[in-house]
ZAKOLSE-953689 format. One line per field, with one value per residue (C-alpha): x, y, z; residue number from 0. Coordinates in pm, 1 decimal, decimal comma. Layout:
! ZAKOLSE-953689
xx	c(X	...) $
yy	c(Y	...) $
zz	c(Z	...) $
num	c(NUM	...) $
//
This chain:
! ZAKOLSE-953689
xx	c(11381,3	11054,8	10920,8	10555,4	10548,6	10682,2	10401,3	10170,3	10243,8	10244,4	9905,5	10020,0	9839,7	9490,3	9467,0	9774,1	9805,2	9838,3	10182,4	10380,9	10534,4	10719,0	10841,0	10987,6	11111,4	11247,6	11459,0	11571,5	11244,6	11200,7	10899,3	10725,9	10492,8	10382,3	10386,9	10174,2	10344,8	10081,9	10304,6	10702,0	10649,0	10538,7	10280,9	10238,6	9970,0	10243,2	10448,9	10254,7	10360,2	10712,9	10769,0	10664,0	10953,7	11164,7	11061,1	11161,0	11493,8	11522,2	11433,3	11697,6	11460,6	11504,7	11283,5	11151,0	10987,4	10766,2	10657,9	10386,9	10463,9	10262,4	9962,8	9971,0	9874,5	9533,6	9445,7	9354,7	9011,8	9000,7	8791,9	8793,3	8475,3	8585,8	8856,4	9167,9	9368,0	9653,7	10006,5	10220,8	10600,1	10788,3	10589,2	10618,1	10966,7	11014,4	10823,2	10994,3	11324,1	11204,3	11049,1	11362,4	11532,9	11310,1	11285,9	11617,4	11595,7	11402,4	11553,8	11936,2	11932,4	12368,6	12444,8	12686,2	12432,5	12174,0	11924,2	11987,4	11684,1	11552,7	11377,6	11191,3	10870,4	10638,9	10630,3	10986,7	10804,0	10459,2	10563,3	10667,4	10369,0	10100,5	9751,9	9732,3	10012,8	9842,7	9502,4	9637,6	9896,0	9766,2	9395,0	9302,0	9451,0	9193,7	8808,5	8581,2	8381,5	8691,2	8775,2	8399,6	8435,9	8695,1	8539,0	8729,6	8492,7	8219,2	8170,8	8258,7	8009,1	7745,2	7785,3	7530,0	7746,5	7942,2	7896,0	8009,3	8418,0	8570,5	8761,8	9074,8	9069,5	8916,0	9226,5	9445,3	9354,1	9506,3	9763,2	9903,8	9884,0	10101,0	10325,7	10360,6	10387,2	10705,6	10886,8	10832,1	11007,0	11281,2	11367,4	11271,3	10975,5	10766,0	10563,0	10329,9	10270,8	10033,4	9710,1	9389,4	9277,0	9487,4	9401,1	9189,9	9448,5	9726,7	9560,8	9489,9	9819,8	9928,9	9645,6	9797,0	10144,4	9946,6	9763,5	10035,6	10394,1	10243,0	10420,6	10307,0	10319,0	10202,1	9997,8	9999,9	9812,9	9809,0	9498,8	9376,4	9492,2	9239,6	9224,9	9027,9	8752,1	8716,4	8795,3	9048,1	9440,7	9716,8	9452,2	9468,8	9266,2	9553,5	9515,3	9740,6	10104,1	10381,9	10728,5	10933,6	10976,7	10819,7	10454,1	10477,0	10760,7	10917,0	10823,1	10414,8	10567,1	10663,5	10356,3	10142,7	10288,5	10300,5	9887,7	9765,7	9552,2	9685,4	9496,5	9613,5	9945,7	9952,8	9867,2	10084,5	10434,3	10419,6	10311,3	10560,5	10860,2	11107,4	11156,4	11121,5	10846,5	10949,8	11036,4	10688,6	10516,6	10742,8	10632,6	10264,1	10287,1	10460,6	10172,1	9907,9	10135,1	10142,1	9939,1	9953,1	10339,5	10281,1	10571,2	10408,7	10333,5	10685,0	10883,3	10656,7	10710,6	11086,9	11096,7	10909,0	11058,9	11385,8	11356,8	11154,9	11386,7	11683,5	11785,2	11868,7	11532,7	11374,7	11580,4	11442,8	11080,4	11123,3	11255,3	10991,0	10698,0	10866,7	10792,7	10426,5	10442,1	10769,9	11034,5	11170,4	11406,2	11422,3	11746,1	11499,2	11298,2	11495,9	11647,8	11353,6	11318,9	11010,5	10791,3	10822,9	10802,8	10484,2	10378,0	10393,5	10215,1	9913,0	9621,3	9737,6	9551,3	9771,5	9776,3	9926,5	10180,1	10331,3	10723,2	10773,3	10640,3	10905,5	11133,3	11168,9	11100,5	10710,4	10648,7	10542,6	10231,4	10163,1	10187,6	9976,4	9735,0	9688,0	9812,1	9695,9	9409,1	9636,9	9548,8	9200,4	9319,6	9692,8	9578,3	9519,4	9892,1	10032,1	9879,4	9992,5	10320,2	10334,7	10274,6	10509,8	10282,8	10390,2	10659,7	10796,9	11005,1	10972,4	11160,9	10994,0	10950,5	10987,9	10796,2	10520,5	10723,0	10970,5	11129,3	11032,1	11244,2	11323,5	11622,3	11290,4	11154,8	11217,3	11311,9	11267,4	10882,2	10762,9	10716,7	10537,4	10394,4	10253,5	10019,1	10011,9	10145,3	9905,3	9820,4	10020,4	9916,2	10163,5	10233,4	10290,0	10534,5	10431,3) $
yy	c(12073,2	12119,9	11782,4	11931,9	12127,9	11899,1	11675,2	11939,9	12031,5	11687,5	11630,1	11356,1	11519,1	11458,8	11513,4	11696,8	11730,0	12085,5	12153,4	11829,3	12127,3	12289,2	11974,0	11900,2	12209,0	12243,3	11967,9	11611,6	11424,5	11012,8	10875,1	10536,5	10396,3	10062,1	9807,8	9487,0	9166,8	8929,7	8883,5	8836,9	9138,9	9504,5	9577,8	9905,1	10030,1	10046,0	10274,9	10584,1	10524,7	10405,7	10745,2	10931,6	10761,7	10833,4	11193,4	11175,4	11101,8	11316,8	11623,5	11499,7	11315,2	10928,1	10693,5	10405,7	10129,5	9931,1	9560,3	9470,6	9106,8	9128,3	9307,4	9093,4	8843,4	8991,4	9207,6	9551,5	9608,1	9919,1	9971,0	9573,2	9423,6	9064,8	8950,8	8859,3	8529,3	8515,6	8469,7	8223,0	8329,7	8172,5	8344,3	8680,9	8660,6	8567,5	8840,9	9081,2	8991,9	8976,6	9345,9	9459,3	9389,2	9589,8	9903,2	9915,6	10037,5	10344,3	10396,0	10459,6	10185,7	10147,9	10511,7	10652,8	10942,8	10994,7	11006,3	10658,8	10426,1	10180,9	9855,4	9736,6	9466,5	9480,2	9138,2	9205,0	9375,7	9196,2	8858,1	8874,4	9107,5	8909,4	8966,5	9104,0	9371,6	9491,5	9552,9	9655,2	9864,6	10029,4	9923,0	10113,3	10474,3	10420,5	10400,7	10165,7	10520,9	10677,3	10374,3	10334,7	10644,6	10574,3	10552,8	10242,2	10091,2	10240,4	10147,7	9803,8	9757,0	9959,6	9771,6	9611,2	9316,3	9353,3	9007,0	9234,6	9271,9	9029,2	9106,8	9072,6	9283,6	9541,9	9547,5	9607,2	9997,2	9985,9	9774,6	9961,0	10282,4	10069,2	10068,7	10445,7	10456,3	10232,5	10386,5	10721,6	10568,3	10378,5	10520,7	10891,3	10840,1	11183,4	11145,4	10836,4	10863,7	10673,3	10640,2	10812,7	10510,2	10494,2	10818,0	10666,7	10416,7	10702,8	10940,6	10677,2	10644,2	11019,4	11013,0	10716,1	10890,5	11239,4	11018,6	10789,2	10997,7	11280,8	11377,2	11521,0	11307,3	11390,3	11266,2	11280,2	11099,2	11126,2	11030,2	10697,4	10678,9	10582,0	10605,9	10895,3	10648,2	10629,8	10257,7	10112,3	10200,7	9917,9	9611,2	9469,8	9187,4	8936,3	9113,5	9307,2	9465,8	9356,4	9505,0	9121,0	9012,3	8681,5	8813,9	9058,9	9131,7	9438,2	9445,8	9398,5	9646,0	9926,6	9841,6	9888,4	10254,5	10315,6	10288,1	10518,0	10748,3	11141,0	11219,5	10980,5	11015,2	11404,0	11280,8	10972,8	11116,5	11350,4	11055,1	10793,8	10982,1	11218,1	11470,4	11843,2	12045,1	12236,6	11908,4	11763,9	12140,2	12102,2	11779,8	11878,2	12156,5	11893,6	11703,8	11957,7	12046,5	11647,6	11467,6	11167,4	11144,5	11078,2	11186,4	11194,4	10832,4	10754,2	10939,0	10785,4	10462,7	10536,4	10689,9	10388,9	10096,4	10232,7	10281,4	9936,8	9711,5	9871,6	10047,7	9741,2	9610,5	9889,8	9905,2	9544,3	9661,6	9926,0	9681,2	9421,5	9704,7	9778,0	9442,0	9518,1	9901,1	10009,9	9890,4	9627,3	9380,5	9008,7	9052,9	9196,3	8935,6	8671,3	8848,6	8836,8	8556,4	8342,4	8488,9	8844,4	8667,4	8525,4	8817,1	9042,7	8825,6	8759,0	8762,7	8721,5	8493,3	8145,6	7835,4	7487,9	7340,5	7015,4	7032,0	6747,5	7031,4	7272,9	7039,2	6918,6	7231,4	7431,9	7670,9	8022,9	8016,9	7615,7	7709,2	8036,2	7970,8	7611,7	7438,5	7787,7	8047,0	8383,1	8421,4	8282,8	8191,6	8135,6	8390,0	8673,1	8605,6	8613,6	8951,0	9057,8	8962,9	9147,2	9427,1	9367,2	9303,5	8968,5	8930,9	8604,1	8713,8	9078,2	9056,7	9055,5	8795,5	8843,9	8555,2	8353,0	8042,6	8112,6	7805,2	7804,4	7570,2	7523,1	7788,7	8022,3	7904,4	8124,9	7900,6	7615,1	7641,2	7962,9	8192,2	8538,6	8577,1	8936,2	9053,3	9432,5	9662,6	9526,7	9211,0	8911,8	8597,8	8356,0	7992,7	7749,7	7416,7	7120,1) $
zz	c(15062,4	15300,3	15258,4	15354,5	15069,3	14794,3	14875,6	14857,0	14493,6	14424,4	14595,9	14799,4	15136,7	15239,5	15597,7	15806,3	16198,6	16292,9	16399,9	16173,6	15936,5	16229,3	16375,9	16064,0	15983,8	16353,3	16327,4	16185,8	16261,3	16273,8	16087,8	15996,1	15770,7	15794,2	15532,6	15574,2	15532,6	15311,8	15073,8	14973,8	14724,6	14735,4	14456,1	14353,1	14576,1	14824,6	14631,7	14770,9	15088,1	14985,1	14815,2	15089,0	15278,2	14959,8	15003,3	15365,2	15318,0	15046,5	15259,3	15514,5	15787,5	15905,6	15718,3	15938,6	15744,8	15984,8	15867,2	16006,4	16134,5	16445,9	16272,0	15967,6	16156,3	16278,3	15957,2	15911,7	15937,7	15769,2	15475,8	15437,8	15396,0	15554,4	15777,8	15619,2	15643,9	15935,1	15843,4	16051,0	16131,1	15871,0	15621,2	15754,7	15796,2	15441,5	15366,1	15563,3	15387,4	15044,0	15151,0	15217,7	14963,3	14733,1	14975,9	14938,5	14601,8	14734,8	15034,6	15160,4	15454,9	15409,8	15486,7	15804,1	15757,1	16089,8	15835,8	15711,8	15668,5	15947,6	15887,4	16208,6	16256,2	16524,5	16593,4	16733,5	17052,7	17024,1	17049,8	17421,8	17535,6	17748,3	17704,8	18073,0	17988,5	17707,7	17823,5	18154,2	18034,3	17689,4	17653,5	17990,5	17796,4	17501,8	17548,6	17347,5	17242,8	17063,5	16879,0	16807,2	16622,2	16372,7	16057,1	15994,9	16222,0	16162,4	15790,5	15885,5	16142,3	15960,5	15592,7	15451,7	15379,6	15748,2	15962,6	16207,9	16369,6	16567,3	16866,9	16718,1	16413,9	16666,3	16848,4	16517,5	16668,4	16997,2	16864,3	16556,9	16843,7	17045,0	16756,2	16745,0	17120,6	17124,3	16847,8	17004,4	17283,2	17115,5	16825,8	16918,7	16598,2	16584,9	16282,7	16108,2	15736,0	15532,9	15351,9	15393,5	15486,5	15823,0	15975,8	16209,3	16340,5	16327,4	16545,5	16805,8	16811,7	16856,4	17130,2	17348,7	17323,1	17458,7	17742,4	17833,2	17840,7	17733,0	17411,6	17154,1	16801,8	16461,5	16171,7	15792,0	15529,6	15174,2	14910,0	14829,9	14470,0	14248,3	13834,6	13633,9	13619,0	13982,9	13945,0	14206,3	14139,2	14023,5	13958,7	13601,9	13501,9	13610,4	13946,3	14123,1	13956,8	14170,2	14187,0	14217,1	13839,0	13896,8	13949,3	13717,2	13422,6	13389,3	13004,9	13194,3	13460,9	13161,9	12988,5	13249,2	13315,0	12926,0	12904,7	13196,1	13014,2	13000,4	13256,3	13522,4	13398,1	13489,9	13872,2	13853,4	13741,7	14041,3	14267,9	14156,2	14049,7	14187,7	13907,1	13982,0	13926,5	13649,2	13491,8	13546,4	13400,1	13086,2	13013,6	13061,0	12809,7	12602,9	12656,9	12552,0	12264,5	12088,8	12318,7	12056,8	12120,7	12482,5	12697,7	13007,9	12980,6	12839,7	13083,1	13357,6	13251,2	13233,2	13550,1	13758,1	13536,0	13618,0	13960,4	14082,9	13795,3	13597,6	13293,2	13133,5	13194,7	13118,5	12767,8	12717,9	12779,5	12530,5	12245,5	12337,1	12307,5	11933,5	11824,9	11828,6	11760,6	11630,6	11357,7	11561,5	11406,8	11394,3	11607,7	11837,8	11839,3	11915,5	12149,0	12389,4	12648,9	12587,3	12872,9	12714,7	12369,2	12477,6	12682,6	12373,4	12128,5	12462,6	12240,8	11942,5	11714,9	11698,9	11502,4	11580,0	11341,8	11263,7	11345,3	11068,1	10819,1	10907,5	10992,5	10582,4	10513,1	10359,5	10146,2	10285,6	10099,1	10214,3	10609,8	10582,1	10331,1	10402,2	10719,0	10887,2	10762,6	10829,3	10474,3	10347,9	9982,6	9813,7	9571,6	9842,2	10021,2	9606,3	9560,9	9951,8	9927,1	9540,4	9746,9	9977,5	10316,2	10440,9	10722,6	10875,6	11223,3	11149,7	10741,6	10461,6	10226,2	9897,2	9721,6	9825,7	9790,2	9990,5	10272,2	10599,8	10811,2	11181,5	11110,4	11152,3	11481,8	11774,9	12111,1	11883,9	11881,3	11741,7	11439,4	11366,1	11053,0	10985,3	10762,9	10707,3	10935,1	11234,8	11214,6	11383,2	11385,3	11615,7	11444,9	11744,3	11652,1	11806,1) $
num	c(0	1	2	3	4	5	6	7	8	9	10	11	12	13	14	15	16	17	18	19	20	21	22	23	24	25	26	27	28	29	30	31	32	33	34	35	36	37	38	39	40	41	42	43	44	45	46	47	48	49	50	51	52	53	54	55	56	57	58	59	60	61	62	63	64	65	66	67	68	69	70	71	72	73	74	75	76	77	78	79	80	81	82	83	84	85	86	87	88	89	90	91	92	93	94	95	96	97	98	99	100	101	102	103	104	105	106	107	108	109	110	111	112	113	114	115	116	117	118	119	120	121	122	123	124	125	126	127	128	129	130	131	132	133	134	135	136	137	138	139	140	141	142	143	144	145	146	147	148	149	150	151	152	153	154	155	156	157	158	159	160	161	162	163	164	165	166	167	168	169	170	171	172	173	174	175	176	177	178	179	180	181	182	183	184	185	186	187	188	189	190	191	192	193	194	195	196	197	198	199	200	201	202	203	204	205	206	207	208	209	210	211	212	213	214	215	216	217	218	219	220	221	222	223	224	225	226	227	228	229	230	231	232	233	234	235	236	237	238	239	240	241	242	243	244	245	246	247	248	249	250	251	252	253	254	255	256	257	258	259	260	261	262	263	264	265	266	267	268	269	270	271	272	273	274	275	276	277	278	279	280	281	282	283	284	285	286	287	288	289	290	291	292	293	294	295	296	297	298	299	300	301	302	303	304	305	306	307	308	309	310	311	312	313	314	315	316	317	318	319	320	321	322	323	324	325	326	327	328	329	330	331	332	333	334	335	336	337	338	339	340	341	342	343	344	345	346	347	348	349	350	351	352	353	354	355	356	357	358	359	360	361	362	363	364	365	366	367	368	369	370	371	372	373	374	375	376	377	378	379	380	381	382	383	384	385	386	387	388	389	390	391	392	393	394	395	396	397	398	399	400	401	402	403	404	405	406	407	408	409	410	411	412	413	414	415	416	417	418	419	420	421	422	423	424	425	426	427	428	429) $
//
């Protein structure tokens, strides 16, 4: 596989060194990306990069995923519009093991292979350089006018917003360089992938290898990803979609996949998967052909919910997502754990009621006509349920006087009543 070319066609480059495509095809080639450290969880405006690395490996080069311990701690400057909070070590090496543990899903780290993944943090080789070393040893390679002309800098120092850069997130330059420098050195590291966003940073980097040892590095970035709309990638309004369960479900995960619109989907199913091109172009034209059936989206969703959580979980987010939109059972429904259970029915219009009244028992028409409003009058539910469009828990019931008891409640404080195909109303028991 010519890893140059399989991001191409799946327009993952933006900007390419000259000479990176006959390194790598000369040879088994190192190469990093960094990952910053604010958190103990990827989110999936890191998967760009980590599927580069995924691609990496694929095409028989060493992966080498750099946290960014000793960087987190200053910030990245680029195309912030403030300075970011610092990090103290404890943090960051939580974070670096919680990192782990989810690029190992992407990456082979456990292989006897010589392409086998590497994990490595800066801070490793930071924390025992002194100021003095530093400038005296790598600032004196770099002048202040080629860092002034990164346009990382530039739009920070020029927006209209910008109370200017401190010293230390100016540094972040010479430092993540640093970081190319020593890998180069160590771990024989050719090549820096990442964002469009770091091209700036990259090249200083592949400059203070040329002006130190003279060697000769290389460069590749891909797009920022953004949506159709030109609005920013992987933000929802609960913020950002995280690959660790506990920030964001895999049932929100799926979903979140499921509802890219077709266009988006087209560009994201090359991005975020690994299926082959003709696999992606048949599922276009499938596309094209019953757009409404959405098998981009489905397969995409498949593809990523697999991959960051399992199939199990991914079954789970397809059973929840029936509920709503499918012919999902009450089986199904109990089946769910309460944060999906609540998670599908977000926004759903609820109503408090009294456990005593289940507890000895109500009649149907009594809880929704009466202790709730699902239906306005007992004579509109009579004629609904005639016509057989009222469900309690997903099965129908037959008369409007039907029991409702606590054998109803799901996790002993919950039932859906339904009215028509689309309308769920969620009866809280308190």
């Amino acid at each position: 596989m010519n890893f140059v070319e399989e991001l191409r066609w799946r327009g993952m480059i933006q900007e390419i060194m000259p000479g990176t495509e006959e390194q790598l095809q000369k040879e088994l080639t190192s190469g990093y990306v960094g990952i910053d450290p604010t958190a103990d969880s990827l989110h999936i405006g890191h998967l760009v990069s980590v599927m580069i690395l995924k691609h990496f490996q694929r095409a028989g080069h060493r992966p080498v995923a750099l946290i960014g311990g000793a960087t987190g701690m200053i910030g990245d400057p680029s195309m912030k519009s403030s300075e970011r909070n610092l990090l103290d070590e404890a943090t960051l090496r939580h974070n670096q093991e919680s990192l782990k543990k989810q690029l190992a899903k992407f990456l082979d780290f456990e292989s006897d292979k010589p392409n086998a993944a590497v994990l490595v943090n800066n801070y490793d080789w930071m924390k025992e350089f002194s100021f003095l070393s530093f400038i005296r040893d790598i600032g004196k390679h770099i002048t202040v006018n080629y860092m002034m002309a990164k346009d990382s800098v530039k739009k920070r120092l020029s927006g209209e917003a910008s109370e200017g850069m401190s010293f230390t997130e100016f540094s972040y330059q010479l430092m993540q360089a640093y970081d190319y420098l020593y890998l180069y050195d160590k771990l024989g590291v050719r090549i820096q992938m990442g964002g469009s966003d770091q091209w700036g940073n990259i090249t200083t980097g592949t400059e203070l290898i040329r002006r130190k040892v003279g060697g000769e590095a290389f460069a590749l970035v891909c797009p920022l990803i953004t949506k159709a709309d030109g609005t920013k990638f992987g933000k929802t309004e609960s913020g950002n979609v995280w690959l660790d369960r506990r920030y964001t479900s895999p049932y929100k995960f799926y979903q979140f996949w499921l509802n890219v619109t077709d266009v988006d989907a087209e560009r994201y199913i090359k991005i975020f998967t690994a299926l082959s091109k003709d696999e992606i172009d048949s599922l276009i034209e499938e596309q094209k052909v019953a757009p409404h059936l959405r098998p981009l989206q489905k397969r995409l969703a498949k593809e990523v919910t697999v991959m960051v959580h399992s199939e199990e979980d991914y079954d789970q987010a397809v059973e929840a997502s029936n509920i709503l939109f499918g012919n999902a059972t009450a089986d199904a429904l109990k089946r769910l754990d309460e944060d999906t259970f609540l998670q599908v029915f977000e926004g759903v219009p609820s109503f408090e009621v009294s456990k005593d009244d289940i507890a000895s028992g109500i009649k149907a028409v009594d809880l929704l006509a009466e202790k709730t409003s699902v239906f306005p009058s007992k004579g509109e539910m009579r004629k609904t349920v005639q016509a057989g469009g009222v469900m309690i828990n997903k099965e129908k019931i037959s008369n409007f006087d039907d029991e409702i008891n606590t054998s109803h409640l799901i996790a002993e404080k919950y039932i859906i009543a339904q009215k028509g195909k689309k309308n769920y109303f969620l009866l809280i028991v308190k």
